[in-house]
GUGU-366859 format. One record per residue (C-alpha): residue number from 1; residue in three letters; x negated, y negated, z negated. Coordinates in steps of 0.02 Angstrom, whole numbers, plus 50000, padded with zeros to 5 digits. Layout:
BEGIN
<semar num="NUM" residu="Ala" X="X" Y="Y" Z="Z"/>
...
This chain:
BEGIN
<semar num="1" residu="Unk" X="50000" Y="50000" Z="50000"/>
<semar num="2" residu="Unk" X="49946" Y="49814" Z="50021"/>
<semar num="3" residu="Unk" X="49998" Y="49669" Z="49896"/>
<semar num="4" residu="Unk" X="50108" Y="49540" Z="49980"/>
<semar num="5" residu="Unk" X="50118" Y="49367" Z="49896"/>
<semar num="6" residu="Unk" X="50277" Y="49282" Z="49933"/>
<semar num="7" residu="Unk" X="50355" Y="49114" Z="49856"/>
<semar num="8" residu="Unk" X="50538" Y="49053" Z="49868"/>
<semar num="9" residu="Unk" X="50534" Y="48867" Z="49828"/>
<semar num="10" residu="Unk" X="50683" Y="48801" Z="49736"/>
<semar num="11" residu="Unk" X="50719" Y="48683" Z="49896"/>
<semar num="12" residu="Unk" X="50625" Y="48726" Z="50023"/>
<semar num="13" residu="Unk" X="50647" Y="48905" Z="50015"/>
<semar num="14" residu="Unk" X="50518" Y="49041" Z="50075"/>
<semar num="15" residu="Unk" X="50339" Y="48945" Z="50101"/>
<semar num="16" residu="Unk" X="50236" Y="49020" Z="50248"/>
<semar num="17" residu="Unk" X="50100" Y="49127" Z="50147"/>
<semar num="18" residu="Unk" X="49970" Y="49049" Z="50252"/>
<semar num="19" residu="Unk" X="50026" Y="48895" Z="50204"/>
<semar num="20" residu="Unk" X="50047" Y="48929" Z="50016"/>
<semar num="21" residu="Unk" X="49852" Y="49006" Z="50011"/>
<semar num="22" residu="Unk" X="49778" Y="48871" Z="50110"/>
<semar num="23" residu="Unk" X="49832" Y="48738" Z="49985"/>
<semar num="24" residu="Unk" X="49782" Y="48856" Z="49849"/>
<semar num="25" residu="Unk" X="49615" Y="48876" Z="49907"/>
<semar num="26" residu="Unk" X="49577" Y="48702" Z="49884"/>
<semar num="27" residu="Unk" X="49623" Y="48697" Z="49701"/>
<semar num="28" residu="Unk" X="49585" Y="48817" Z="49547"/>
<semar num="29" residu="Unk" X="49762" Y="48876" Z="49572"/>
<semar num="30" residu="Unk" X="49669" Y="49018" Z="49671"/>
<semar num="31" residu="Unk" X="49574" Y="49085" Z="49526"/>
<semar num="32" residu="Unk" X="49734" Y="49094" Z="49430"/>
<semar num="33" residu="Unk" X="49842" Y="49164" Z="49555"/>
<semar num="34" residu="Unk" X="49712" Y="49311" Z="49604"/>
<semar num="35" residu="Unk" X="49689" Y="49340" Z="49407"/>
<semar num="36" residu="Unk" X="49888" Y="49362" Z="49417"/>
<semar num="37" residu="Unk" X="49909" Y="49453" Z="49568"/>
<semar num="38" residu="Unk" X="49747" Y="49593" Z="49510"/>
<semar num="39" residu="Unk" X="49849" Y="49619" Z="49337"/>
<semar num="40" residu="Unk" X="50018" Y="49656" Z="49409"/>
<semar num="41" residu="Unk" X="49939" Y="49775" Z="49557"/>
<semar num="42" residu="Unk" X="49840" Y="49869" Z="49446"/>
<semar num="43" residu="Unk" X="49987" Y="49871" Z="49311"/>
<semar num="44" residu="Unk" X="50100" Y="49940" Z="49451"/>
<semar num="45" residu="Unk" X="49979" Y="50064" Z="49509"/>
<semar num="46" residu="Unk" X="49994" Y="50142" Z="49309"/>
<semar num="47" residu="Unk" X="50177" Y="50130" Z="49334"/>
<semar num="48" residu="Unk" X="50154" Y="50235" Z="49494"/>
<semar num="49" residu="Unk" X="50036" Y="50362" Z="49433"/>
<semar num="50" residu="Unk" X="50144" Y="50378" Z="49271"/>
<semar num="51" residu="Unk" X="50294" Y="50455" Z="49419"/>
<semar num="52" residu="Unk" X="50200" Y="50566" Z="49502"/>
<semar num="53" residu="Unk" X="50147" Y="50448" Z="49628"/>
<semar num="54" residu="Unk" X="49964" Y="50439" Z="49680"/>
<semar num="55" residu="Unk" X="49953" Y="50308" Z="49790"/>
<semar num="56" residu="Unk" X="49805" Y="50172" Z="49811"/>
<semar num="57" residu="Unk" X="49827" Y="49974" Z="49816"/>
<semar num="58" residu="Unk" X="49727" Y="49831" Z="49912"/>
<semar num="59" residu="Unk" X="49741" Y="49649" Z="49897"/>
<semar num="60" residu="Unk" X="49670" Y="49517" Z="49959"/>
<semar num="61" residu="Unk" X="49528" Y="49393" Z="49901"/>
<semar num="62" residu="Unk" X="49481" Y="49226" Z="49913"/>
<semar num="63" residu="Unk" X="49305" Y="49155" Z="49939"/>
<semar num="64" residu="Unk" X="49307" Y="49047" Z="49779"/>
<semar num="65" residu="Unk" X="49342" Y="49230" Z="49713"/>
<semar num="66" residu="Unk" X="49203" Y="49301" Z="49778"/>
<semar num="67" residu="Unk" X="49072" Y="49156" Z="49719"/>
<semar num="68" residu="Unk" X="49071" Y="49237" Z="49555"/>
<semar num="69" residu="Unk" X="49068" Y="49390" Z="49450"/>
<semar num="70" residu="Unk" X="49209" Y="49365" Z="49339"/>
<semar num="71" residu="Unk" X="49348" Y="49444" Z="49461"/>
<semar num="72" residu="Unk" X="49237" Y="49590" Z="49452"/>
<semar num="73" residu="Unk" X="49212" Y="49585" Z="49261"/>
<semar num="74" residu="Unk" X="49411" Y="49560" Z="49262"/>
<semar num="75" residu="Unk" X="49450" Y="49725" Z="49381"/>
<semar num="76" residu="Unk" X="49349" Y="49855" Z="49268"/>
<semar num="77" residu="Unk" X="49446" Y="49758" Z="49138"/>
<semar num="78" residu="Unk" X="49618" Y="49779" Z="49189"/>
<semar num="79" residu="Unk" X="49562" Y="49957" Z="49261"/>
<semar num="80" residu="Unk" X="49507" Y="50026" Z="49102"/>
<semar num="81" residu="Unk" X="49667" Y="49944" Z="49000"/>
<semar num="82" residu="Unk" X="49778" Y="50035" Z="49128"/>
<semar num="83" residu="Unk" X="49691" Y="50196" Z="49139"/>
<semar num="84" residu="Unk" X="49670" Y="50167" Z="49320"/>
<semar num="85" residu="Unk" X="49558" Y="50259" Z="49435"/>
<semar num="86" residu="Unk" X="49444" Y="50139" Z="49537"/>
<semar num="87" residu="Unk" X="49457" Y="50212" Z="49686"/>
<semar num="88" residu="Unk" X="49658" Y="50181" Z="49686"/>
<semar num="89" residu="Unk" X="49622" Y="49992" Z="49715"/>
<semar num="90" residu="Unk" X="49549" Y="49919" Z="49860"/>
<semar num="91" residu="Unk" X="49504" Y="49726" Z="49890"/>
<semar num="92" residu="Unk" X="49492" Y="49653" Z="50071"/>
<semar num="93" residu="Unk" X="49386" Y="49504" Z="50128"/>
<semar num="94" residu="Unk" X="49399" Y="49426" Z="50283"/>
<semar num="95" residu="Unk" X="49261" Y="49378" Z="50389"/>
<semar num="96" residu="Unk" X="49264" Y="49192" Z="50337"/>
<semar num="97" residu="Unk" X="49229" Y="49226" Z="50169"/>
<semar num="98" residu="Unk" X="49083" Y="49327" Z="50203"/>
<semar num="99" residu="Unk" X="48997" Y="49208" Z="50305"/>
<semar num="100" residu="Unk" X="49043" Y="49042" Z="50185"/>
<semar num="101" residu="Unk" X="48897" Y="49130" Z="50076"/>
<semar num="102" residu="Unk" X="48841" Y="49289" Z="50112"/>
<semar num="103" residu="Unk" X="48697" Y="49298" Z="49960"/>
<semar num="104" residu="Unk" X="48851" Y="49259" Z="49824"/>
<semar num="105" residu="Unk" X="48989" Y="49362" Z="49908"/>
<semar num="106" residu="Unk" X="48864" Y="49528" Z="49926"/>
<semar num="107" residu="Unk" X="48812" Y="49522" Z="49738"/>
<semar num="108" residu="Unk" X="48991" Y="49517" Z="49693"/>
<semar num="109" residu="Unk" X="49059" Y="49669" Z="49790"/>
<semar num="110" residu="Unk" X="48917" Y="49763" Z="49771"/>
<semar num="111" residu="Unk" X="48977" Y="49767" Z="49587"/>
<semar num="112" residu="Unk" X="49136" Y="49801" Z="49653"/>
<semar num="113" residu="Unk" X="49071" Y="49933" Z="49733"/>
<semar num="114" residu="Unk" X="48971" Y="50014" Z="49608"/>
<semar num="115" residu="Unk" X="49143" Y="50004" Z="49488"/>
<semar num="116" residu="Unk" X="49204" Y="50121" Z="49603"/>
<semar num="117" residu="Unk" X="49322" Y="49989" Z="49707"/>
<semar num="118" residu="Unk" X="49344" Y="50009" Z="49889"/>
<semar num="119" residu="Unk" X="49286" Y="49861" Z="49987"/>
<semar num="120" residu="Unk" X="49367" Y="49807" Z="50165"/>
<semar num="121" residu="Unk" X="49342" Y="49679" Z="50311"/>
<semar num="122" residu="Unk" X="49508" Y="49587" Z="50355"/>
<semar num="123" residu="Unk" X="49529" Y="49538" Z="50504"/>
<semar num="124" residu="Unk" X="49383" Y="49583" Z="50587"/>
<semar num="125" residu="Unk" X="49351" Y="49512" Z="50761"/>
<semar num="126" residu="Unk" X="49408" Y="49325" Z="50720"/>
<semar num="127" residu="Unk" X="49261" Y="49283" Z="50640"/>
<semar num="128" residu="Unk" X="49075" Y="49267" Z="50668"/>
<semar num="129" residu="Unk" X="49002" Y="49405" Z="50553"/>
<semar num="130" residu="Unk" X="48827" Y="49482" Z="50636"/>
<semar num="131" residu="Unk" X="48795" Y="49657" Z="50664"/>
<semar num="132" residu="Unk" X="48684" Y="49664" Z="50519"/>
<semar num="133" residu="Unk" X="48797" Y="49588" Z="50384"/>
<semar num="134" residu="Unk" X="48922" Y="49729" Z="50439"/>
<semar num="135" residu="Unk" X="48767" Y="49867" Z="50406"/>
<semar num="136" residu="Unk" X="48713" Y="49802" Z="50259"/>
<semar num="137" residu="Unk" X="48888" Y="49775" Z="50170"/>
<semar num="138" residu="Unk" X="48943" Y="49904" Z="50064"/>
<semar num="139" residu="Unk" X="49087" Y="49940" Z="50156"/>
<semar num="140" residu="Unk" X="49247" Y="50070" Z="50167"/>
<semar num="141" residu="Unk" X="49350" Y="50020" Z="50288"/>
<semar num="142" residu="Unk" X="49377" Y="49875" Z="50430"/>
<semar num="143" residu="Unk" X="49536" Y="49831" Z="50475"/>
<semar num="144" residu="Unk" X="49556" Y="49780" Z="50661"/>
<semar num="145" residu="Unk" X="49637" Y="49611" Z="50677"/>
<semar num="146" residu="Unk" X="49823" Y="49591" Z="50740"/>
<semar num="147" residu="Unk" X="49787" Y="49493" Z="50871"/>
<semar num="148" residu="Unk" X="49690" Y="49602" Z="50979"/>
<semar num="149" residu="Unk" X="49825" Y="49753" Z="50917"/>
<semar num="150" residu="Unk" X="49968" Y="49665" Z="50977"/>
<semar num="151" residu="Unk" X="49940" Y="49644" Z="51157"/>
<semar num="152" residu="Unk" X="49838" Y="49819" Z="51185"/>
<semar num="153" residu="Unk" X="49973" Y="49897" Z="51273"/>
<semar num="154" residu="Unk" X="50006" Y="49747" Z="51397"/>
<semar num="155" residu="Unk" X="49826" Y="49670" Z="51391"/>
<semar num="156" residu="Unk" X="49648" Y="49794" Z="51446"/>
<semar num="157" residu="Unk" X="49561" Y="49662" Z="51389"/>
<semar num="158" residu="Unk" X="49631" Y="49679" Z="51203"/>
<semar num="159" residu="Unk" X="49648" Y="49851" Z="51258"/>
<semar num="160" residu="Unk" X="49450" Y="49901" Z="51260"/>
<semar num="161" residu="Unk" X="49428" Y="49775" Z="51116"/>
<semar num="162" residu="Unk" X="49507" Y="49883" Z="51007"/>
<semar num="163" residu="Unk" X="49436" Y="50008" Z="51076"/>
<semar num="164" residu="Unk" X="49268" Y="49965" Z="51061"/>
<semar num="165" residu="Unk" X="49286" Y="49904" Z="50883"/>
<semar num="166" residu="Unk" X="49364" Y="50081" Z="50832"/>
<semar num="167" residu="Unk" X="49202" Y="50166" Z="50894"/>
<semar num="168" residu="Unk" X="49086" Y="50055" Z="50823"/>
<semar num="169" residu="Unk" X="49162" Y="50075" Z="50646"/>
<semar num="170" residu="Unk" X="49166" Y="50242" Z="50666"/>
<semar num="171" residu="Unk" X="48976" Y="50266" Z="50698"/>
<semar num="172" residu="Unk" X="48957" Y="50161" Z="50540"/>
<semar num="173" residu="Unk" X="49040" Y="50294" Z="50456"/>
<semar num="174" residu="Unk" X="49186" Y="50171" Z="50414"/>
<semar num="175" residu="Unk" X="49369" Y="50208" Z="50412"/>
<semar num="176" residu="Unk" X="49475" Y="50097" Z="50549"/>
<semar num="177" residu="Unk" X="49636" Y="50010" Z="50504"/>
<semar num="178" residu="Unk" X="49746" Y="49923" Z="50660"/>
<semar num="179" residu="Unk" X="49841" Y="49788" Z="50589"/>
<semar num="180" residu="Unk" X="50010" Y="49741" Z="50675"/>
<semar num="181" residu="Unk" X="50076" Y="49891" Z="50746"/>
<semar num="182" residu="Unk" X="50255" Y="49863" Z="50813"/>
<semar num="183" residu="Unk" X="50302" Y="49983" Z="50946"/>
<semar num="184" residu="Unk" X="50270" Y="50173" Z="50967"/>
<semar num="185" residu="Unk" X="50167" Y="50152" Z="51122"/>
<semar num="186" residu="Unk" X="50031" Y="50054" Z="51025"/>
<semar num="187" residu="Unk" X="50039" Y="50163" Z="50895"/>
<semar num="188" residu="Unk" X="50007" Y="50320" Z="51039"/>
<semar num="189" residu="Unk" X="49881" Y="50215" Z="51088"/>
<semar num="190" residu="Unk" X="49778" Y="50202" Z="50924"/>
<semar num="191" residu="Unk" X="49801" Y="50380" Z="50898"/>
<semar num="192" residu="Unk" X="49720" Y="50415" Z="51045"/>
<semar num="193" residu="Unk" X="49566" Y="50307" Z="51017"/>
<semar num="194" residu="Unk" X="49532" Y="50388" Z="50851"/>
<semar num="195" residu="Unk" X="49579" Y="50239" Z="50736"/>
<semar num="196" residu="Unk" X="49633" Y="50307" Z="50556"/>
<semar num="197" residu="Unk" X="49769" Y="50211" Z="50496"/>
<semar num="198" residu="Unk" X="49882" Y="50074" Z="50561"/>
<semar num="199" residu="Unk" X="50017" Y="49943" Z="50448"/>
<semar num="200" residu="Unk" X="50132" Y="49841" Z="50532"/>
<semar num="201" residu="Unk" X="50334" Y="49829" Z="50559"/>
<semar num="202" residu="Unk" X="50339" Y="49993" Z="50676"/>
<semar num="203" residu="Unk" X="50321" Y="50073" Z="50513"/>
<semar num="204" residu="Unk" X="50427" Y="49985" Z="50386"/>
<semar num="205" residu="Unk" X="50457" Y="49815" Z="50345"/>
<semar num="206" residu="Unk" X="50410" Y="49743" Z="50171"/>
<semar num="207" residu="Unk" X="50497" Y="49801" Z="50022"/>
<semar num="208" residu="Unk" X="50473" Y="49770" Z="49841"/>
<semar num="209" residu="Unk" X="50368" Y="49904" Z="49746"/>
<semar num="210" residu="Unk" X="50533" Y="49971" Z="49658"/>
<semar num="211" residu="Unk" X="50599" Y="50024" Z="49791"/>
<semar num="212" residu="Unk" X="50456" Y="50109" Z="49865"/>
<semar num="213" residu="Unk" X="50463" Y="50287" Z="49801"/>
<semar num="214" residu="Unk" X="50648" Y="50286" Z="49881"/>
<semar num="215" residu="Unk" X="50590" Y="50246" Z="50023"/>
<semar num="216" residu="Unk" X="50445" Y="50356" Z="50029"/>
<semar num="217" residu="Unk" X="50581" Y="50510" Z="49961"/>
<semar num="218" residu="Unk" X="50677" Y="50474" Z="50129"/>
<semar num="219" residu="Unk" X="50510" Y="50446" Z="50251"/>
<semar num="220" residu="Unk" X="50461" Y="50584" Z="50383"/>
<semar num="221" residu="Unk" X="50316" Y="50550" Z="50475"/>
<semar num="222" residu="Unk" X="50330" Y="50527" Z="50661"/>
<semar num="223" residu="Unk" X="50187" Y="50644" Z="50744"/>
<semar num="224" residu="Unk" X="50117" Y="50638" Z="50933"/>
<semar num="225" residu="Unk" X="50175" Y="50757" Z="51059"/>
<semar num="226" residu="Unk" X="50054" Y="50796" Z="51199"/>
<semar num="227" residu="Unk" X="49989" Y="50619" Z="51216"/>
<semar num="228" residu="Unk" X="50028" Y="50424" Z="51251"/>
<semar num="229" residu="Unk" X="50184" Y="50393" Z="51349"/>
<semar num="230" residu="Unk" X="50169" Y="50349" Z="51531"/>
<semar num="231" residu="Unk" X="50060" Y="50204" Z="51566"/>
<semar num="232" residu="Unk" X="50143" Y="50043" Z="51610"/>
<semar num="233" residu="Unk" X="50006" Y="49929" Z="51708"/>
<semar num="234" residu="Unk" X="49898" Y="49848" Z="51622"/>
<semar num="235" residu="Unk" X="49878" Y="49657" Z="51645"/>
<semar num="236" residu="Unk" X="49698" Y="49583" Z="51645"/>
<semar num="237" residu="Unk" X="49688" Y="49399" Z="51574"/>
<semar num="238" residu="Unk" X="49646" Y="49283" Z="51734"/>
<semar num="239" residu="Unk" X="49569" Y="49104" Z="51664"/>
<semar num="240" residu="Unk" X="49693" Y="49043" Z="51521"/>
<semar num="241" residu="Unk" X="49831" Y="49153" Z="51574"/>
<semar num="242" residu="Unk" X="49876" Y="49293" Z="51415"/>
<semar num="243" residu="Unk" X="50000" Y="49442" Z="51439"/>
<semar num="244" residu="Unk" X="50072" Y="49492" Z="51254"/>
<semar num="245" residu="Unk" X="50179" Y="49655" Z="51215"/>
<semar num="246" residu="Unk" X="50356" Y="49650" Z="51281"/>
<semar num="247" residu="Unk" X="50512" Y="49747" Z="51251"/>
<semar num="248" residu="Unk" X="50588" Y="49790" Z="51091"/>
<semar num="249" residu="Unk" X="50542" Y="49934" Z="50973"/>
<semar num="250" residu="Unk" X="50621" Y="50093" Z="51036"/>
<semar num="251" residu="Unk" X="50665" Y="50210" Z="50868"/>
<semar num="252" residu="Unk" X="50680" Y="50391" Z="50941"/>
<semar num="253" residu="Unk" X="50806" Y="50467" Z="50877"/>
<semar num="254" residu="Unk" X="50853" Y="50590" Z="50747"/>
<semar num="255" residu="Unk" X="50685" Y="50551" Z="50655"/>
<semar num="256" residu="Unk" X="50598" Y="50383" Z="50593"/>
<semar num="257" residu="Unk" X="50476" Y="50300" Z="50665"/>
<semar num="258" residu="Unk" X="50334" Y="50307" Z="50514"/>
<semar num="259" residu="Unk" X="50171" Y="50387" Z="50521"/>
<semar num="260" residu="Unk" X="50106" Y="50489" Z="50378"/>
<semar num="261" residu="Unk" X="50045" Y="50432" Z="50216"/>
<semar num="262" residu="Unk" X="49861" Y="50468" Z="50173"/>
<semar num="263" residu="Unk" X="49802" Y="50316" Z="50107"/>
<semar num="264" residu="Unk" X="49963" Y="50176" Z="50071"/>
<semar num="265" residu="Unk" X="49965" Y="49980" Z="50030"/>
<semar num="266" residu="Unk" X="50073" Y="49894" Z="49899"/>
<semar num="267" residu="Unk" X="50214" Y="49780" Z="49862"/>
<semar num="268" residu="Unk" X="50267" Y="49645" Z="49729"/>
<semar num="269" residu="Unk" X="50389" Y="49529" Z="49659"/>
<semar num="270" residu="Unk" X="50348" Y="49339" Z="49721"/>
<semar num="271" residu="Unk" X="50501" Y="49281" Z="49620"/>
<semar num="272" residu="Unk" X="50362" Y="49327" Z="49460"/>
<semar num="273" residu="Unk" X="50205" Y="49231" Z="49516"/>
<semar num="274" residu="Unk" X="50125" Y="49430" Z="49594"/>
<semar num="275" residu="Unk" X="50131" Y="49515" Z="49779"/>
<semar num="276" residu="Unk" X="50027" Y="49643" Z="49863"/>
<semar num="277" residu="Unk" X="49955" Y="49528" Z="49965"/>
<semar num="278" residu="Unk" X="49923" Y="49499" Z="50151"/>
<semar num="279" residu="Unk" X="50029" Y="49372" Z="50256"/>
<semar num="280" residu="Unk" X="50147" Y="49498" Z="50368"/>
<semar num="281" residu="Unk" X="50189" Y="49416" Z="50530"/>
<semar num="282" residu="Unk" X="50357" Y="49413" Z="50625"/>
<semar num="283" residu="Unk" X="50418" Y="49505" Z="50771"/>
<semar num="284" residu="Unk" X="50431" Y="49424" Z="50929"/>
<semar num="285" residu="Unk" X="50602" Y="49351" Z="50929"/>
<semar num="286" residu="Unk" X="50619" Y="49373" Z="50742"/>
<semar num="287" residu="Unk" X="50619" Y="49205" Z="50640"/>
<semar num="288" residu="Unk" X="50506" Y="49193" Z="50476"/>
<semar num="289" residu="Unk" X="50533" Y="49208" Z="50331"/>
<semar num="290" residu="Unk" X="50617" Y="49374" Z="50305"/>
<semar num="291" residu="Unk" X="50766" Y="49334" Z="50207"/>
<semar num="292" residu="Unk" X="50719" Y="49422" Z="50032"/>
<semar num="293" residu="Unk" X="50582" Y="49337" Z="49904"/>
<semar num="294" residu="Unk" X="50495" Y="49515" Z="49870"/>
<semar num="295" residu="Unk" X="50404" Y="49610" Z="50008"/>
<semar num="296" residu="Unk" X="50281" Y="49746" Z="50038"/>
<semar num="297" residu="Unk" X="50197" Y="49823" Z="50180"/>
<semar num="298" residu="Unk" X="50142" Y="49993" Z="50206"/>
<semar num="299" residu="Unk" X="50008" Y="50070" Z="50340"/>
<semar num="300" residu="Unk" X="50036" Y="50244" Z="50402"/>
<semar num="301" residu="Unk" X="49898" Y="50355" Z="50468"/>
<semar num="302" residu="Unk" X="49866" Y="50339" Z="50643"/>
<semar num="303" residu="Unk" X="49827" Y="50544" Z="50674"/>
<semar num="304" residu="Unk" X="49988" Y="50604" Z="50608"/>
<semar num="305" residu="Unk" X="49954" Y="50700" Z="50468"/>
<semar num="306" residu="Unk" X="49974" Y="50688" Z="50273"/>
């Protein structure tokens, strides 16, 4: 599962997460609302291991988070309080954050890492993080940015992107994540390519983290047959031109269309100050916000099997 931070405003209603953690950023508001957000995911993660439920967490962090040691002091904290395994929780940086200071960001997760945390790169392919930095991190997982993943079934371009950025992770030994996964035929897509996991709205829109193990009682996993469906042509970008996915989600029927669990993200309640955090984007045609406070996402293995 991944935590999602939400906030209804009393007037304005739902503020666009990027919005909301851009203005945090530039304040110590951050600091407090990461301290808040690590206590109720790893809280919740006791509360899931406590029902039978052995799934693993990852939120996001913020460079001023990374600057210093205390959100590492405060994770074995809060892990050891909760009785919490530290390889159920998993923090993501994006590519930004690395390069704002690499010396200060790689003492800090190397701690992380050495506490047992998982450590991923958001994102990756938006920002301007070398070769080496990606060797030398201590690194899990990369998580292939939505961007590229939304237009690989329209766009070759995006296409061998993806393509190429699944292989290279995988020589690194790292596990491959394709963020915003909508339709079937991307997802057939990934599979093929060999990426791990994928998390976006083909598999389930957000949900607050009490209603996850009902959803996850009624979820069969959607598995590929023979290979990708047939190929519809695709489009090369010529100068500024840009081809994105079209059509609507087809749901076959008589089964859902969810991949199988092997390694979830989380969910919380905005309406208390927590989410499993990472900014979910719309649909095409879909307006934003989605109209509850409290949302999670989850990501589904790519290769179809528990």
């Amino acid at each position: 599962m991944e935590a999602l931070l939400r906030w209804r405003h009393p007037r304005r209603g739902m503020v666009d997460p990027e919005e909301l953690i851009r203005v945090a950023e530039q304040s110590a508001v951050m600091r407090l609302l990461t301290r808040r957000v690590v206590d109720d995911v790893v809280e919740q993660l006791a509360k899931w291991s406590a029902a039978g439920l052995g799934l693993r967490a990852a939120l996001n962090v913020s460079v001023r988070d990374l600057h210093t040691g205390e959100i590492a002091d405060q994770i074995a904290d809060r892990l050891g309080r909760y009785g919490v395994a530290p390889e159920r929780l998993q923090l993501e940086i994006t590519e930004g954050a690395l390069m704002a200071d690499p010396r200060r960001v790689l003492t800090t997760i190397t701690r992380l890492h050495r506490i047992g945390v998982g450590i991923a790169l958001d994102d990756f392919g938006t920002g301007y993080s070398s070769l080496q930095h990606l060797r030398r991190l201590p690194l899990s997982e990369v998580k292939v940015d939505r961007s590229f993943v939304l237009g690989m079934a329209e766009d070759a371009d995006d296409a061998a992107i993806v393509r190429s950025t699944i292989e290279l992770a995988k020589a690194l030994g790292l596990r491959v994540v394709a963020e915003g996964v909508e339709d079937e035929r991307t997802w057939r897509m990934l599979h093929a390519a060999g990426c791990d996991a994928a998390q976006g709205w083909f598999y389930a829109r957000p949900m607050p983290a009490e209603e996850l193990a009902a959803w996850l009682a009624r979820y069969r996993p959607l598995r590929p047959l023979g290979g990708p469906p047939p190929a519809r042509p695709l489009i090369r970008r010529a100068g500024t031109g840009r081809v994105g996915c079209s059509g609507r989600r087809q749901r076959p029927a008589g089964r859902e269309t969810i991949d199988s669990l092997r390694s979830p993200r989380v969910a919380y309640p905005a309406a208390v100050g927590a989410g499993l955090a990472d900014a979910a984007q719309p649909r095409r045609g879909h307006r934003w916000p989605p109209s509850p406070a409290r949302r999670s996402r989850t990501s589904r293995d790519c290769r179809g099997s528990p």
